[in-house]
C-alpha positions as CSV (number, residue, x, y, z in Angstrom):
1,X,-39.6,4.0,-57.5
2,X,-42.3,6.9,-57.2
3,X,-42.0,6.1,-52.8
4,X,-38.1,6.7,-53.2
5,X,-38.2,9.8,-55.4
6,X,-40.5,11.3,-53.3
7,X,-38.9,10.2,-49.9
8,X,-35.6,12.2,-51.4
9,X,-37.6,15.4,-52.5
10,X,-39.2,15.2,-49.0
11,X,-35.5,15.3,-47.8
12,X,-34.1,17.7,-50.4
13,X,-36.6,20.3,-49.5
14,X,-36.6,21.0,-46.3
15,X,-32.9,21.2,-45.2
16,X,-34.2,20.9,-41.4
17,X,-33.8,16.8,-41.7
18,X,-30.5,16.4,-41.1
19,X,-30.6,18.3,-37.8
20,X,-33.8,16.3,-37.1
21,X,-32.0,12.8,-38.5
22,X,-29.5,13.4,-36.3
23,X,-30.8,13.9,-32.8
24,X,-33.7,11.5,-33.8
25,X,-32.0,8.5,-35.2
26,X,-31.2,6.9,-32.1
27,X,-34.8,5.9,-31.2
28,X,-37.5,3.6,-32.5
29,X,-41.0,2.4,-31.1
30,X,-43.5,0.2,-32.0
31,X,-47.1,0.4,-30.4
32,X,-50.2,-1.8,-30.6
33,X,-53.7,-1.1,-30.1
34,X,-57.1,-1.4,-32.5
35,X,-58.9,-0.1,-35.7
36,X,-62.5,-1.0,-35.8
37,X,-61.7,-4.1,-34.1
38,X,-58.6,-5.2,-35.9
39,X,-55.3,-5.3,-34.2
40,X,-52.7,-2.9,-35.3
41,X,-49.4,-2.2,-34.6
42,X,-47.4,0.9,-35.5
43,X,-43.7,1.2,-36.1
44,X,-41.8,4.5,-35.5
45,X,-38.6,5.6,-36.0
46,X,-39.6,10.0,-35.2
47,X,-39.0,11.9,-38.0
48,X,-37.6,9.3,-40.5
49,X,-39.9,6.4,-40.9
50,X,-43.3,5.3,-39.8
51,X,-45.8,2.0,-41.1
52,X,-48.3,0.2,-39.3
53,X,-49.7,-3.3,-39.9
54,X,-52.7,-5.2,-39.4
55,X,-51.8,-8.2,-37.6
56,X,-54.5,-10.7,-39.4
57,X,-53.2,-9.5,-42.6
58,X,-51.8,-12.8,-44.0
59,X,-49.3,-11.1,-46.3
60,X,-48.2,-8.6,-43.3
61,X,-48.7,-5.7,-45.7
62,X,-46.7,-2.4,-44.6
63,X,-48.7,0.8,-45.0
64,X,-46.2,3.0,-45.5
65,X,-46.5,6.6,-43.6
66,X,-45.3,10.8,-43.7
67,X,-45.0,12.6,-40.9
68,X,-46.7,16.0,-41.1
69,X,-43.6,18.2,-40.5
70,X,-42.3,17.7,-43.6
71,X,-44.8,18.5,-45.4
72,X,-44.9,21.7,-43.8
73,X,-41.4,22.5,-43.6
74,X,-41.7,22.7,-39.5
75,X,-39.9,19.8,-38.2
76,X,-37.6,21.9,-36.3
77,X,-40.6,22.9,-33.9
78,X,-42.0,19.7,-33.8
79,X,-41.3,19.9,-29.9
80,X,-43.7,22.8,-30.0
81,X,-46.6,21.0,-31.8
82,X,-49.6,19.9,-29.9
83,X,-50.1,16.8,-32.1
84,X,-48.3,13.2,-34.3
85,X,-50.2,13.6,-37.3
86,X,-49.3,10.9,-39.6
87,X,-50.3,10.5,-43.4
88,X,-51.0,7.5,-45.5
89,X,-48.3,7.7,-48.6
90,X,-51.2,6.2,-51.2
91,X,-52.8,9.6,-50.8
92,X,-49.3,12.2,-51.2
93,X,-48.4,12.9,-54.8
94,X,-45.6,15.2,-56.5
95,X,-47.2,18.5,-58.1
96,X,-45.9,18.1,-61.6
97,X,-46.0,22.1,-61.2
98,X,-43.2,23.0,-58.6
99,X,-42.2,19.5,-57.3
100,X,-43.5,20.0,-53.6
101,X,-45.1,17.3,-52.2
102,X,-48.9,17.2,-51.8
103,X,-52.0,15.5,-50.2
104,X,-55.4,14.4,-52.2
105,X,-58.6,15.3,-50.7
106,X,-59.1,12.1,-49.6
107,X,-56.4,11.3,-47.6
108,X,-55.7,9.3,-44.6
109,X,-54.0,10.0,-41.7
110,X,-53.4,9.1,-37.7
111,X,-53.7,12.2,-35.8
112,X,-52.3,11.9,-31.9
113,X,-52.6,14.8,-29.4
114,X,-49.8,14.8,-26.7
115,X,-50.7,17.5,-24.9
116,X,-47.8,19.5,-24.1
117,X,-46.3,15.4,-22.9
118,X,-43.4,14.0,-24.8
119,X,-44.9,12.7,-28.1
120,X,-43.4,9.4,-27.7
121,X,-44.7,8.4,-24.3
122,X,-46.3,5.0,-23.2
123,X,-49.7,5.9,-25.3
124,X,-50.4,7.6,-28.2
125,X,-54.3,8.7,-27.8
126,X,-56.0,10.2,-30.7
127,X,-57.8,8.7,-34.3
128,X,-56.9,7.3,-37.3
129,X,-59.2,9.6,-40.1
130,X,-59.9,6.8,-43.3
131,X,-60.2,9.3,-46.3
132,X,-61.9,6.9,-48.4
133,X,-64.7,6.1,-46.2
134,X,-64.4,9.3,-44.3
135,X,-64.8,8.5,-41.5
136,X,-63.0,8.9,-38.3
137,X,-62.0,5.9,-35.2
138,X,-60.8,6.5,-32.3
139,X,-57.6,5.2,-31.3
140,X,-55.3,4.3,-28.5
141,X,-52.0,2.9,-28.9
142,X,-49.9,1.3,-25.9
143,X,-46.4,1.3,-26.4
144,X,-44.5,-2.3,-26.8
145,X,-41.0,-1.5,-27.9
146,X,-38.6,1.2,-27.5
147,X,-35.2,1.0,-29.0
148,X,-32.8,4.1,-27.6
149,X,-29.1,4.1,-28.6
150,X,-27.8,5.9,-25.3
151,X,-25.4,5.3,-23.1
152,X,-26.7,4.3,-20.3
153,X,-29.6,1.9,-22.2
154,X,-29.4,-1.7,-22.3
155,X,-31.8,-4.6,-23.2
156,X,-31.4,-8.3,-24.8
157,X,-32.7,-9.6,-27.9
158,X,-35.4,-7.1,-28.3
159,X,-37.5,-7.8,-31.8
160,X,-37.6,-5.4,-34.3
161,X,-39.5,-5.7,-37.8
162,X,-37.8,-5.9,-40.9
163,X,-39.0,-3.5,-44.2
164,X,-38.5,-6.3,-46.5
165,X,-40.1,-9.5,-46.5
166,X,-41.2,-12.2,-49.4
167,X,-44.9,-14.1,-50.2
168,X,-44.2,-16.3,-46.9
169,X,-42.0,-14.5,-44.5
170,X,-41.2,-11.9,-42.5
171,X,-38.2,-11.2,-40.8
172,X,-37.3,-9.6,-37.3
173,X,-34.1,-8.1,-36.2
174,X,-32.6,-8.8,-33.2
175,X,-30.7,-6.4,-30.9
176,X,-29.3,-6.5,-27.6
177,X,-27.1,-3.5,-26.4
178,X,-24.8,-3.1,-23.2
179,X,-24.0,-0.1,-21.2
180,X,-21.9,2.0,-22.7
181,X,-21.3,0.3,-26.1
182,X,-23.6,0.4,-29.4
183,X,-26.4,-1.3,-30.6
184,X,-26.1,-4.5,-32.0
185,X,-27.6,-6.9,-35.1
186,X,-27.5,-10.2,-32.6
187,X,-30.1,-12.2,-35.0
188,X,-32.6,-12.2,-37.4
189,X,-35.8,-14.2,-36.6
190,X,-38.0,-16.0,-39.7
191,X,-41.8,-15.9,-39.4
192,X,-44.6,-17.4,-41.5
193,X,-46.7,-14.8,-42.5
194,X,-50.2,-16.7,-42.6
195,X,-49.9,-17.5,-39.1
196,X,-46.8,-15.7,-37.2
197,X,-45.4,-19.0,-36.4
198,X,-41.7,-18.4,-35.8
199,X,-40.0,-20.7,-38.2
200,X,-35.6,-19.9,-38.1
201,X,-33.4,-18.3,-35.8
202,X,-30.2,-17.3,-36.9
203,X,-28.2,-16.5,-34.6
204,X,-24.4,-15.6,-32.9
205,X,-24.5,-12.3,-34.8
206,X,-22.5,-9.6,-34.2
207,X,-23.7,-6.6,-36.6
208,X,-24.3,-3.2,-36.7
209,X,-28.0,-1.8,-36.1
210,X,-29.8,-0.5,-39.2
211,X,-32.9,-0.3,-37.9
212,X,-36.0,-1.5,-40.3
213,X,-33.4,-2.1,-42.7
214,X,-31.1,-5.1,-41.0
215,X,-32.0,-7.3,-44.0
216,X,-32.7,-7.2,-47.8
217,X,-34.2,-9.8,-50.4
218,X,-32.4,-11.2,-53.5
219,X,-32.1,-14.7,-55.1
220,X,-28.5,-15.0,-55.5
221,X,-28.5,-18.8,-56.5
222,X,-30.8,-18.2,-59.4
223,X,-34.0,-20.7,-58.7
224,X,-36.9,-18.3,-58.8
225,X,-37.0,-18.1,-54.5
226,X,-35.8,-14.6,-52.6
227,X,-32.6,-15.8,-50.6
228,X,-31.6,-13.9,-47.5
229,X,-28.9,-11.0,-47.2
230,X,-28.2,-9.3,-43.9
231,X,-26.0,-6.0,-43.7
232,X,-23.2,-6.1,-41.6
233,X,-22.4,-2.7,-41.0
234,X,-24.6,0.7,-40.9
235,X,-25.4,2.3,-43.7
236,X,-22.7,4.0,-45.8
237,X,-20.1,3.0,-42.7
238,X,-17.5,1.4,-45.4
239,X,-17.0,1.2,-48.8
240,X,-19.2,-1.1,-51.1
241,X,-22.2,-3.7,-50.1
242,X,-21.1,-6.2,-47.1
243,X,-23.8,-8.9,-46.5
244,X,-23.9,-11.9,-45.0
245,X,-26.0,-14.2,-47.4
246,X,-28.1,-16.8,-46.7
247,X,-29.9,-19.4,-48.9
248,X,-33.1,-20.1,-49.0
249,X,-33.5,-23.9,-49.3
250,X,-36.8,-25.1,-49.2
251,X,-38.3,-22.7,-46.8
252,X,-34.7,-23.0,-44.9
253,X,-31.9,-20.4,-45.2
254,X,-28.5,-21.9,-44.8
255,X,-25.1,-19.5,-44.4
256,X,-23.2,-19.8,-47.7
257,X,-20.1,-17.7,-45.8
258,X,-19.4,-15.8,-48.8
259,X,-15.9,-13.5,-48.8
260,X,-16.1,-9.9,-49.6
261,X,-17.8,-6.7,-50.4
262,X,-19.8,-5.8,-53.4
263,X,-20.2,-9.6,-54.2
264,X,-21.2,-10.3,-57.7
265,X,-23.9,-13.0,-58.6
266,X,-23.6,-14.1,-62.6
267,X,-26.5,-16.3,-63.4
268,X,-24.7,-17.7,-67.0
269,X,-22.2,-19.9,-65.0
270,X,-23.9,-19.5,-61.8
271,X,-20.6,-18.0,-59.9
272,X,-19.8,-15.9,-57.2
273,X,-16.9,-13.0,-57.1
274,X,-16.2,-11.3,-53.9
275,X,-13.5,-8.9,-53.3
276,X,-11.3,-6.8,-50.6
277,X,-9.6,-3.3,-51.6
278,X,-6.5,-2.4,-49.3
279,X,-5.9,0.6,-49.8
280,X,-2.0,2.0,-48.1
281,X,1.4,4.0,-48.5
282,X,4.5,2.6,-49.1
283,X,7.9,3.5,-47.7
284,X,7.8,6.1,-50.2
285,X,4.3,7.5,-49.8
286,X,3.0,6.6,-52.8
287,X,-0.6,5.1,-52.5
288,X,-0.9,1.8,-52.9
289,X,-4.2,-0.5,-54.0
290,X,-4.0,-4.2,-53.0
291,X,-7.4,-6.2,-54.0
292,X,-7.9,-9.8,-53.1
293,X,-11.3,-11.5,-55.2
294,X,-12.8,-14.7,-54.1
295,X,-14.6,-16.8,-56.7
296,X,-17.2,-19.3,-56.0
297,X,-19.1,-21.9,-58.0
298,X,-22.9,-22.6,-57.1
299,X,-23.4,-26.9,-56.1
300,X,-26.6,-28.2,-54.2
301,X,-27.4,-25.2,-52.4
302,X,-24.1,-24.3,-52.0
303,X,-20.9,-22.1,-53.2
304,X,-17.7,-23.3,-53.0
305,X,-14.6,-21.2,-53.2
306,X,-12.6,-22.3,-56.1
307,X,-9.6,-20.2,-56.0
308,X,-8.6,-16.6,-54.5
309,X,-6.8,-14.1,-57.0
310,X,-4.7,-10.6,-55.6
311,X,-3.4,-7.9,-57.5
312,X,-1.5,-5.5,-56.3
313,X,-1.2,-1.4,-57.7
314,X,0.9,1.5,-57.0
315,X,-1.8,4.5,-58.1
316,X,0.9,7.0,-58.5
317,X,3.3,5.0,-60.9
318,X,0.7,3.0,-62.4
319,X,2.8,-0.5,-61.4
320,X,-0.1,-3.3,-61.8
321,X,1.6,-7.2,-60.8
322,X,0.2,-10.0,-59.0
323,X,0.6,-10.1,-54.9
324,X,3.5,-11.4,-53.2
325,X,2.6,-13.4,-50.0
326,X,3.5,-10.8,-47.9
327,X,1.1,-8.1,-49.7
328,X,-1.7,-10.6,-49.9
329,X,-1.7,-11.7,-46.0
330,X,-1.3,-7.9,-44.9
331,X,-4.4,-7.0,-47.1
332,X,-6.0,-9.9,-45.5
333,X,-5.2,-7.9,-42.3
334,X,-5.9,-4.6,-42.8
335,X,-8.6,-2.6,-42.4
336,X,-12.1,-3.3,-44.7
337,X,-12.6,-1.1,-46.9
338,X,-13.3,1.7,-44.5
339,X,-12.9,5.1,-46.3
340,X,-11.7,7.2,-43.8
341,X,-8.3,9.2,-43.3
342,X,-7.9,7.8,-39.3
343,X,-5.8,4.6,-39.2
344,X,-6.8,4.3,-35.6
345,X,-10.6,3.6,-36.3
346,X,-11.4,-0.1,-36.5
347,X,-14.3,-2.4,-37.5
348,X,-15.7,-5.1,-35.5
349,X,-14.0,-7.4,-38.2
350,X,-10.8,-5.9,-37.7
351,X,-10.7,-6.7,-33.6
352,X,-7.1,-8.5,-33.5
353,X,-4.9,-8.9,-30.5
354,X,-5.8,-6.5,-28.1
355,X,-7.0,-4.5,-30.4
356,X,-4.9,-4.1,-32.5
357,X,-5.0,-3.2,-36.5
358,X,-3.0,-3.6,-39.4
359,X,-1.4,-0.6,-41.0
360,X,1.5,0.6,-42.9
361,X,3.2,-3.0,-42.0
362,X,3.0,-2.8,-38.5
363,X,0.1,-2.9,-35.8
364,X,-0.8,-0.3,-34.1
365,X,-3.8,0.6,-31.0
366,X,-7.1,0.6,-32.9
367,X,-10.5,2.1,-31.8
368,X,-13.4,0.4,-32.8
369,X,-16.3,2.7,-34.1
370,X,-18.4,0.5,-36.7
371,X,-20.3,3.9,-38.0
């Protein structure tokens, strides 16, 4: 809780990041190279996220990192900056005085010089600074990965660590992209952490890239084990949580296909509730509300759908009734909770006939944009 306070003061404070989040976003690396012997590797995404990782480290600890800029308000000339310096989180604390974000004495840090050269090139040459020994290694870093949502880039099934992992695994997303279309989620690899032995592929994906963040933890099925949930769309691209979820059966994690958004676990009767909101205008233009819920009973490993409910609402009048058929297969239709005003802009679960989408009881051309 302290890393994600501090993470949104870091934002808060310097109102430079979303200028920097958005001309950075579209890039990620991942270089490898040596501390005192021991393999590292170190995962960037400029500006927004940065943790490296001993590769002998049976639990594949992240130590999580802060870039330099924002601790002194100058991301917007980091172009102009003659070195990457990088600092351990353990060692940044909140002064209970004004708020602001500060460093111990002791702190650690990577510290690259570029040189005038593109910060991000194929090395990253410099020394990693260990405050509690302090002492200082030299370090070069060659880079391994580069992820760069432009349209002219395109690469298949390039492997990308995942934030979140449990006491065994660790999980990769992976991402191919074509010319001239987006990034996408394509699978997510499994891997023992004591000895990087690739253990699942799950495959014929087709997801939005969310960078370190593709997957999340959480034992939905209530038997003490971490089950698997991976997001389907970027972040804050619809309305509500929309996961795909996977169980974890005995080291295995098997697709439950689970309906909905914002998908309810309830441990008492070990049930699932999963639900669509529809939201449209009738002939009159009053809004209208049409949500369809899915409830599923937990068996072996397994939920089973036991029965779909819909209820329809006019938001103006107040009207609340059970769907007809015809509501309840055009909500099926229609657009997924996507809050936006443009009936024109489509999801990738939305693709119909020629692209086609569902609105106001009729199809119309749809453009897909999944962000």
């Amino acid at each position: 809780m302290k890393n994600i306070l501090l993470a949104l003061l870091l934002i808060l404070s310097f109102p430079v990041f979303s200028t920097i989040y958005r001309t950075t976003y579209s890039a990620t690396y991942a270089y490898k190279g040596y501390i005192e012997n021991k393999e590292v590797t170190l995962y960037l995404s400029p500006y927004l996220k940065a943790f490296w990782v001993y590769k002998d480290d049976h639990k594949q600890i992240q130590h999580a990192l802060s870039y330099e800029c924002y601790l002194m308000n100058s991301c917007d000339e980091v172009s102009q900056q003659n070195s990457l310096k990088l600092y351990d989180d353990k060692d940044i604390y909140l002064d209970e005085n004004d708020n602001h974000p500060k460093i111990k004495d002791s702190i650690s840090y990577f510290n690259f010089n570029h040189n005038g050269q593109t910060q991000f090139n194929q090395k990253l040459v410099g020394y990693w600074f260990d405050g509690k020994k302090n002492q200082q290694y030299p370090i070069k870093l060659q880079k391994e990965l580069e992820i760069i949502d432009e349209a002219d880039a395109e690469f298949n099934r390039l492997e990308l660590l995942q934030t979140n992992s449990s006491d065994k695994f660790y999980f990769t997303a992976v991402l191919s992209k074509k010319k001239k279309e987006k990034i996408k989620l394509v699978g997510v690899n499994v891997y023992d952490k004591s000895n990087h032995q690739l253990m699942q592929k799950i495959q014929n994906l087709h997801y939005s890239y969310n960078q370190f963040d593709s997957i999340y933890l959480e034992d939905i099925n209530f038997d003490g084990n971490l089950d698997l949930a991976i997001k389907k769309y970027a972040s804050s691209a619809r309305i509500g949580a929309n996961y795909d979820y996977y169980i974890n059966d005995k080291g295995k994690f098997v697709a439950t296909n689970l309906w909905g958004s914002d998908i309810d676990f309830n441990p008492k009767d070990k049930s699932a509730t999963g639900k669509k909101n529809c939201y449209n205008y009738n002939e009159k233009q009053q809004r209208i509300l049409t949500t369809i819920q899915s409830i599923y009973h937990y068996q072996k490993y397994k939920y089973i759908n036991i029965k779909n409910s819909c209820q329809f609402k006019n938001i103006d009048t107040q009207e609340h009734r059970k769907c007809n058929e015809e509501e309840y297969n055009a909500c099926l239709l229609n657009r997924n909770n996507i809050d936006r005003e443009n009936p024109h802009v489509i999801g990738e679960d939305n693709i119909l006939y020629k692209n086609m989408v569902w609105y106001k009881d009729k199809f119309i051309d749809g453009v897909v944009d999944d962000e």
